[in-house]
Structures are given as structure tokens and as C-alpha cells.
C-alpha positions as CSV (number, residue, x, y, z in Angstrom):
1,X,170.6,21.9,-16.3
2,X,172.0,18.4,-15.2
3,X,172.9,16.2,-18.1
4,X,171.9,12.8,-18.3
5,X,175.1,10.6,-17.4
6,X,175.1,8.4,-20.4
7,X,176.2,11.1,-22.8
8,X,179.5,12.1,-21.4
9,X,180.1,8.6,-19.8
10,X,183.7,7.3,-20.2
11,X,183.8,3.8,-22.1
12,X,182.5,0.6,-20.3
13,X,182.4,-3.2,-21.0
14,X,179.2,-3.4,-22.0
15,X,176.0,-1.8,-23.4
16,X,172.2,-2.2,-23.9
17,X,170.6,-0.4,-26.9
18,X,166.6,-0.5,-27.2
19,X,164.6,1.5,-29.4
20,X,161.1,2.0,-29.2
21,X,157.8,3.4,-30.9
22,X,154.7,4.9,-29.2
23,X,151.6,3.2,-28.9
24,X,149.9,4.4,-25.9
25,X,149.1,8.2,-25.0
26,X,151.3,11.1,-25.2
27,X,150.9,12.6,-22.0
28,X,150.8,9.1,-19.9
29,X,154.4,8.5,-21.3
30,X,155.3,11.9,-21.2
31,X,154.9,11.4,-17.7
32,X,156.5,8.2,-17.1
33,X,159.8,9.3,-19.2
34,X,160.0,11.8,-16.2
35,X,160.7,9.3,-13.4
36,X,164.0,7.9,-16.0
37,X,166.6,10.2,-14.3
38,X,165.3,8.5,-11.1
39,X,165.3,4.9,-11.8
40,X,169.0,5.3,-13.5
41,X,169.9,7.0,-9.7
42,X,168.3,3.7,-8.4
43,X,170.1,1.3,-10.6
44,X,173.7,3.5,-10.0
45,X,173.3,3.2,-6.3
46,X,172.3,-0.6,-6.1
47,X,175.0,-1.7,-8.3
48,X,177.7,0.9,-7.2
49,X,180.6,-0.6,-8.7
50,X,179.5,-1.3,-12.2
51,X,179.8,2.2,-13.6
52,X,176.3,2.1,-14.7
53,X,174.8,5.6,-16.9
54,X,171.6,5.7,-18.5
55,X,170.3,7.7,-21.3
56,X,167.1,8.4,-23.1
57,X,166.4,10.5,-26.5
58,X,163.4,10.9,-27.9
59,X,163.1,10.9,-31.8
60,X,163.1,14.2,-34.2
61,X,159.3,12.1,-35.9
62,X,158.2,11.9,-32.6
63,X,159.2,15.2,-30.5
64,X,156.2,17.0,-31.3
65,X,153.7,14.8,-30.1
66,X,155.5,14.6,-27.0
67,X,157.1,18.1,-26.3
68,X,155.0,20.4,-28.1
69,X,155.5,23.1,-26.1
70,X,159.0,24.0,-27.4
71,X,161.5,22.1,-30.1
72,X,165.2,22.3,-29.9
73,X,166.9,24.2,-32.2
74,X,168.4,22.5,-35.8
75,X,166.1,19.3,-34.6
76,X,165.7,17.4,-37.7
77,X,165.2,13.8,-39.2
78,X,168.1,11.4,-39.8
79,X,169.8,13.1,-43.4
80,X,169.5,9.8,-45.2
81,X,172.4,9.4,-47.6
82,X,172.8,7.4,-51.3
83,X,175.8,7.7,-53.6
84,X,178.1,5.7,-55.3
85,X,175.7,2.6,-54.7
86,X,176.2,2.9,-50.9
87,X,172.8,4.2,-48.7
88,X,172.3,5.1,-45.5
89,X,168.7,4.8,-44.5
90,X,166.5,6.7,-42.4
91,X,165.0,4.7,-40.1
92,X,163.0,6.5,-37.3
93,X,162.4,5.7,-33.9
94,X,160.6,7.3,-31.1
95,X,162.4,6.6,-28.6
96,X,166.3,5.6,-27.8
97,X,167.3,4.2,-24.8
98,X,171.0,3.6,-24.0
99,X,171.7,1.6,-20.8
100,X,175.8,0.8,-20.0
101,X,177.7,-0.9,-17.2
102,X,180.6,-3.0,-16.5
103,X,178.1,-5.6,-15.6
104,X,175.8,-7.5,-18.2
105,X,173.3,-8.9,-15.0
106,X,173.2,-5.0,-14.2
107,X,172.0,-3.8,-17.8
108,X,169.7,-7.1,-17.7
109,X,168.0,-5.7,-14.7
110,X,167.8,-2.1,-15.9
111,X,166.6,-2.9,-18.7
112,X,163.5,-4.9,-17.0
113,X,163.0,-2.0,-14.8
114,X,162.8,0.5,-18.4
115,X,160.1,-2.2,-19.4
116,X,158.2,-2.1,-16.6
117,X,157.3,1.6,-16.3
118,X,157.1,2.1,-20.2
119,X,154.9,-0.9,-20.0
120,X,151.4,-0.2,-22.5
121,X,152.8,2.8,-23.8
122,X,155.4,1.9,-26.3
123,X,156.7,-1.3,-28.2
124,X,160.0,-2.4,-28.6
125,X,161.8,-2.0,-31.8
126,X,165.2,-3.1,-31.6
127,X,167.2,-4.6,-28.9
128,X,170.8,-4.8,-29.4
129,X,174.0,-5.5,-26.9
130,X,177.1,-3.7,-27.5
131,X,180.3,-5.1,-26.2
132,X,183.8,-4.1,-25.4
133,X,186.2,-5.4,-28.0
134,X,190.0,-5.9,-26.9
135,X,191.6,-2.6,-26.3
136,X,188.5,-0.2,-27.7
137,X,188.9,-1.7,-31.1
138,X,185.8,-2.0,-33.8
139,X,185.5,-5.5,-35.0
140,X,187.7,-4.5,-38.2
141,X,190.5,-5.0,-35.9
142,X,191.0,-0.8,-35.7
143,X,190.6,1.1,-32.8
144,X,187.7,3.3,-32.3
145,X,186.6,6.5,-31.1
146,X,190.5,7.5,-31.0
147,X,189.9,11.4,-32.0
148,X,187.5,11.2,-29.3
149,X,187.6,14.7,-26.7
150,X,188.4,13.8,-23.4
151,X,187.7,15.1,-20.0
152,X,185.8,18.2,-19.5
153,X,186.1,18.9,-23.3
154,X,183.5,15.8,-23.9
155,X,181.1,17.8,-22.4
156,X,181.7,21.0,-23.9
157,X,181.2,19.1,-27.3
158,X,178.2,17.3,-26.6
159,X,175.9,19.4,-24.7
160,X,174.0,22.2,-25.5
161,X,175.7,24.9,-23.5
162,X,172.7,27.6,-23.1
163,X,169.0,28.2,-23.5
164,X,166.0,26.1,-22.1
165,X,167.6,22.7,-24.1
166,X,171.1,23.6,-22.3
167,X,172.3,20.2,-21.0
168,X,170.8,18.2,-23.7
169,X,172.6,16.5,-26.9
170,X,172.0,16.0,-30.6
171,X,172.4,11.8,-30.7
172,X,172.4,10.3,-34.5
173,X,173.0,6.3,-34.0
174,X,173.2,3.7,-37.4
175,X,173.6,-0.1,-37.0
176,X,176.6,-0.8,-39.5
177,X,176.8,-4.2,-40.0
178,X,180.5,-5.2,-41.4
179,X,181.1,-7.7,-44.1
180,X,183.8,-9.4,-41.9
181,X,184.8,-12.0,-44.2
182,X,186.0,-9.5,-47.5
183,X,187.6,-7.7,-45.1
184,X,189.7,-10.5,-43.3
185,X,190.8,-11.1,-47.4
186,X,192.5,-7.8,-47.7
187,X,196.1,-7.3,-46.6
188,X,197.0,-5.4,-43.6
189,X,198.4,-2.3,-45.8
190,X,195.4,-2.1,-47.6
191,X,193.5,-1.9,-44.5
192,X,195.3,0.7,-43.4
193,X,195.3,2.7,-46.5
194,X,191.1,2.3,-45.9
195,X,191.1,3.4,-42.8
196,X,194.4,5.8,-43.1
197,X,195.9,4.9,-39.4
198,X,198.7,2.0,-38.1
199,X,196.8,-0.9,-37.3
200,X,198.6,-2.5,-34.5
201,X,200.1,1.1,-33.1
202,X,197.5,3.6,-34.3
203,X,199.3,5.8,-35.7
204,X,197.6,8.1,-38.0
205,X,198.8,8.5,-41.8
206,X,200.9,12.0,-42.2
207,X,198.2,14.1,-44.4
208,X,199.9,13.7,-47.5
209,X,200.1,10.0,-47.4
210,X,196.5,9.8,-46.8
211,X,194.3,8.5,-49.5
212,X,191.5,10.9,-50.3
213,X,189.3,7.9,-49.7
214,X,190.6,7.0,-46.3
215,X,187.9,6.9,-43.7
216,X,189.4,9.1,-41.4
217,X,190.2,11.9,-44.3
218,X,186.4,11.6,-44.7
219,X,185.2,12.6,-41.0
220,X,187.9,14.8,-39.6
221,X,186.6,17.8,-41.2
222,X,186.7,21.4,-40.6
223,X,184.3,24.7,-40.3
224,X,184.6,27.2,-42.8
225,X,186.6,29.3,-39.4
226,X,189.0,26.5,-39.4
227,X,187.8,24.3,-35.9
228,X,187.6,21.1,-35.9
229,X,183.9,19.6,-36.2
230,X,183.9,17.1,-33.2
231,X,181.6,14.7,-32.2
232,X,181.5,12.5,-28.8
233,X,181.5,9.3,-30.3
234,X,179.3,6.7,-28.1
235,X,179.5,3.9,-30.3
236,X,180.5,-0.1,-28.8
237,X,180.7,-3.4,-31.2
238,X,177.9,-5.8,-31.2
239,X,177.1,-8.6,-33.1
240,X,175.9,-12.5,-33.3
241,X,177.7,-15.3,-34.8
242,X,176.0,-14.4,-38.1
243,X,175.9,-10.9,-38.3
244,X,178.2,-7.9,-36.4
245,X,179.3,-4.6,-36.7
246,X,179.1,-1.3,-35.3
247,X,176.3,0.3,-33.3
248,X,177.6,3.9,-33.9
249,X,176.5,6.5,-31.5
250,X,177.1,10.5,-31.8
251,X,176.4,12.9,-29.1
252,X,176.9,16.8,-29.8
253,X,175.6,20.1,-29.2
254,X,174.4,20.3,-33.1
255,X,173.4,18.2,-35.5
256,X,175.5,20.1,-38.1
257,X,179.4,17.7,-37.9
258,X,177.5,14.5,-37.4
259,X,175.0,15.6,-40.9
260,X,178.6,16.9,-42.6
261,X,180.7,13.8,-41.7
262,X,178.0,11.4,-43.1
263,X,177.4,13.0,-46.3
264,X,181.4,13.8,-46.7
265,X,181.6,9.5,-46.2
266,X,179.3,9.0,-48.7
267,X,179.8,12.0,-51.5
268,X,183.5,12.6,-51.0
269,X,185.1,15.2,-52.9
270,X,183.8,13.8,-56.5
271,X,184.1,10.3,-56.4
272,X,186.3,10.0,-53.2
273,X,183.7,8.4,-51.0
274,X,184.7,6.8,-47.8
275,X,186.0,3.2,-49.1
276,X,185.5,1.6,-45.8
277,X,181.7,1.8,-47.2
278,X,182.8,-1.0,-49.3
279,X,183.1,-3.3,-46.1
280,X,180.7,-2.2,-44.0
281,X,176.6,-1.2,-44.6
282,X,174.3,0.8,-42.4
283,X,171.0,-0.9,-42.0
284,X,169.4,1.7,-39.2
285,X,169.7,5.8,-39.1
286,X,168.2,8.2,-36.5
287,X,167.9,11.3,-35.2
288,X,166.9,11.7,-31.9
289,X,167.4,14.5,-29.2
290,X,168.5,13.6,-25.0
291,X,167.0,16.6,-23.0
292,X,168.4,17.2,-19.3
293,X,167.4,15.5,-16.4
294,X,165.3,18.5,-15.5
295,X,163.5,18.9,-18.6
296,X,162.6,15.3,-18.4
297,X,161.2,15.8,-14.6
298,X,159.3,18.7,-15.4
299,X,157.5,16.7,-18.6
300,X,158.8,19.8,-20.7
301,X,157.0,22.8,-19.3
């Protein structure tokens, strides 16, 4: 089954995140969530050179009622997580929908277009703009995404490989927003020794001079075989001259390393939690599933 583009997409300038909630009936948006995989074809072919990719995932709350007929395997609510006086909420949405170009008048007009047809069916939750930030960096100045799999690999860790859901993608996304101005007081070192890599090189700590509390000791975990558990990380900056952070995005063919990572970041091995927690805050958490093109078009059946 053909993927939707937006999960394996390569890294663009710019980004459009809406979520939204149901209000009209099940079937009627059922049906117009089927002509997506067209209109993204339509916006990709008017606006060739803006490397524009779609993507829509519909909520673990909310799959039911929609898709009734058949539920993707480990599909379950965001895992919120609390510990050590850090929480990240569960916040559900219906319905996720990811729009991303090189252009920002290209995601403007997408985005009217995904208005338009989900028009009286469903209200809009969140709207948030993701940005580019120097060379791939997060706003803390780090860049992101660098354990990343590239090429055909990105595929083979975000997509559902088999089975009637093959081509489709476990997506958890959280709003972090970053408390920019404590963490502009630190010292370069000890913002290294929070995140455990270089910052102006990237170079990542040798193991044993990583702190059990660096962020990146926290998610690069292992299965109990001894692999890697990888994520395609989506995720772009955003922000407002008040308020910015991360809008963290994780595509994978189960919702198993994303679910380990967070609670690893937040538990730790006894009270090693992830102290990058202590800059940053996750105000949004959901769990949301992007079937193939094909399962959209045929409305599930």
C-alpha cells in the first residue's frame, strides 16, 4: 500500500500543523478524509518546486468511530507521563494534519483547501507553524533529529511493513515549549553535558563520559535483542515572540520505542530523568495513527 508522503518526507523549510476534533458525522468525513491523498497530488503538482507532502492521522480516541471495521494493531492513547515533578499530558485529538513545503504561500493555500472540504465536519484545535531553524538545529541551539535513519531505512522504520495497515505509521506528536531564557543562563559545557553531544560540531559524548541524565542517554535505547529502538523523527521548531519550542513529531511502525523513550526521559534509571526536562515542558501529547493512501480512498473497507 502507498504511503502517504509526509511520513518519510526529507526535512523542508517550513511546516503547518492543525489538529482537529469531530463535530459532524462519521461517515460524511469518513468520506471526505478519502479525497486527502488527492488534494495533496493537487497541491504537489501546482506548486512543483516547493517540495510539498501532506499527511493525515486520525487519533487512537477517535479511530473507532471512524474505522470500525478494523483497528491497527498496538493502537493506543498517548502514555501520559509524571515523575520527578515533570508531566507529559495526554491531550487527544481526532484528527492530525501535517502540511510541509519550502514555501509558506504554498502551506497557506493547502491549508485553505484542508478547510474547505473538512468544512461542518470538524473544528479546529490547534494551528501551529513549524520553521526551519539554521542548519536543522532546535531552538536550544542543538541540532535535531541527528540519529535520524536515512534513505530507504526511514521507511523501513516508520511504516508498517505487512497486513491490511501495511504502509501506515504510529505518529505520537507533543508541543514542548522551552524555557529559553534559563537556558541561555547556563554555560555552554553544561549544555552539553544536558544534552550529551558537541554543540557547535555535534559530536556525540563517548558513552562513558555521558551523564546518566543526558538527554540523548535517555532516548537511544535498546530491545531486550540488542537493536536499536528508532524512531523517524518529524519534528520542526516553532514559536512566537512569547512562547517557542519544539513541535516533536514521531513516525514508526509501533508505538512501542516512541512509549519507551518517553517514559525512560521521564523515570530514568531511579532518579536519572532526562535533565533537559528541566528547560523544556510538554503542554500537548497524542497518539494518532496515518493509514495508506489506499486505505484512506477506500473509507476503510
Amino acid at each position: 500500500m502507498k504511503a502517504q508522503a509526509g511520513i518519510c518526507a526529507e526535512p523542508n523549510l517550513h511546516a503547518l500543523y492543525l489538529m482537529f476534533n469531530r463535530t459532524g458525522d462519521a461517515a460524511e468525513l469518513v468520506g471526505r478524509l478519502a479525497k486527502l491523498p488527492a488534494l495533496w497530488q493537487a497541491v504537489a503538482a501546482d506548486f512543483p518546486e516547493a517540495g510539498f507532502s501532506g499527511l493525515v492521522a486520525v487519533g487512537a480516541d477517535a479511530w473507532d468511530g471512524l474505522y470500525p471495521a478494523a483497528r491497527p494493531p498496538q493502537f493506543r492513547s498517548f502514555m501520559a507521563q509524571s515523575a520527578n515533578g515533570q508531566e507529559a499530558p495526554n491531550t487527544p485529538f481526532d484528527l492530525f494534519i501535517q502540511l510541509r513545503a519550502d514555501r509558506v504561500d504554498v502551506l497557506h493555500h493547502a491549508g485553505h483547501r484542508v478547510m474547505a472540504l473538512l468544512a461542518g465536519v470538524v473544528e479546529l484545535a490547534e494551528e501551529v507553524r513549524g520553521f526551519r531553524n539554521l542548519d536543522c538545529r532546535d531552538l536550544t541551539g542543538f541540532v535535531d533529529g541527528t540519529e535520524n535513519p536515512q534513505d530507504e531505512h526511514r521507511a523501513e522504520v516508520a511504516l508498517l511493513a505487512e497486513g491490511e495497515f501495511a504502509g501506515g505509521s504510529y505518529i505520537h506528536v507533543q508541543r514542548w515549549v522551552h524555557a529559553m531564557s534559563d537556558w541561555e543562563k547556563l554555560a555552554q559545557k553544561e549544555q552539553e553535558d544536558i544534552i550529551g553531544r558537541t554543540k557547535p560540531d555535534n559530536i556525540e559524548y563517548e558513552s562513558a563520559a555521558k551523564p546518566l541524565t543526558a538527554h540523548i542517554k535517555r532516548v537511544n535505547l535498546k530491545t531486550p535483542k540488542g537493536e536499536s529502538m528508532e524512531i523517524l523523527r518529524q519534528s520542526m521548531p516553532w514559536g512566537t515572540m512569547t512562547e517557542q519550542g519544539l513541535y516533536f513529531i514521531s513516525c514508526c511502525r509501533t508505538q512501542q520505542h516512541f512509549n519507551a523513550m518517553l517514559a525512560s526521559m521521564y523515570k530514568g534509571e531511579g532518579s536519572h530523568f532526562d535533565h533537559l526536562l528541566r528547560f523544556t515542558k510538554a503542554v500537548t501529547g497524542a497518539a494518532f495513527f496515518a493509514p495508506s493512501e489506499g486505505f484512506l480512498m477506500a473509507q476503510g473497507k
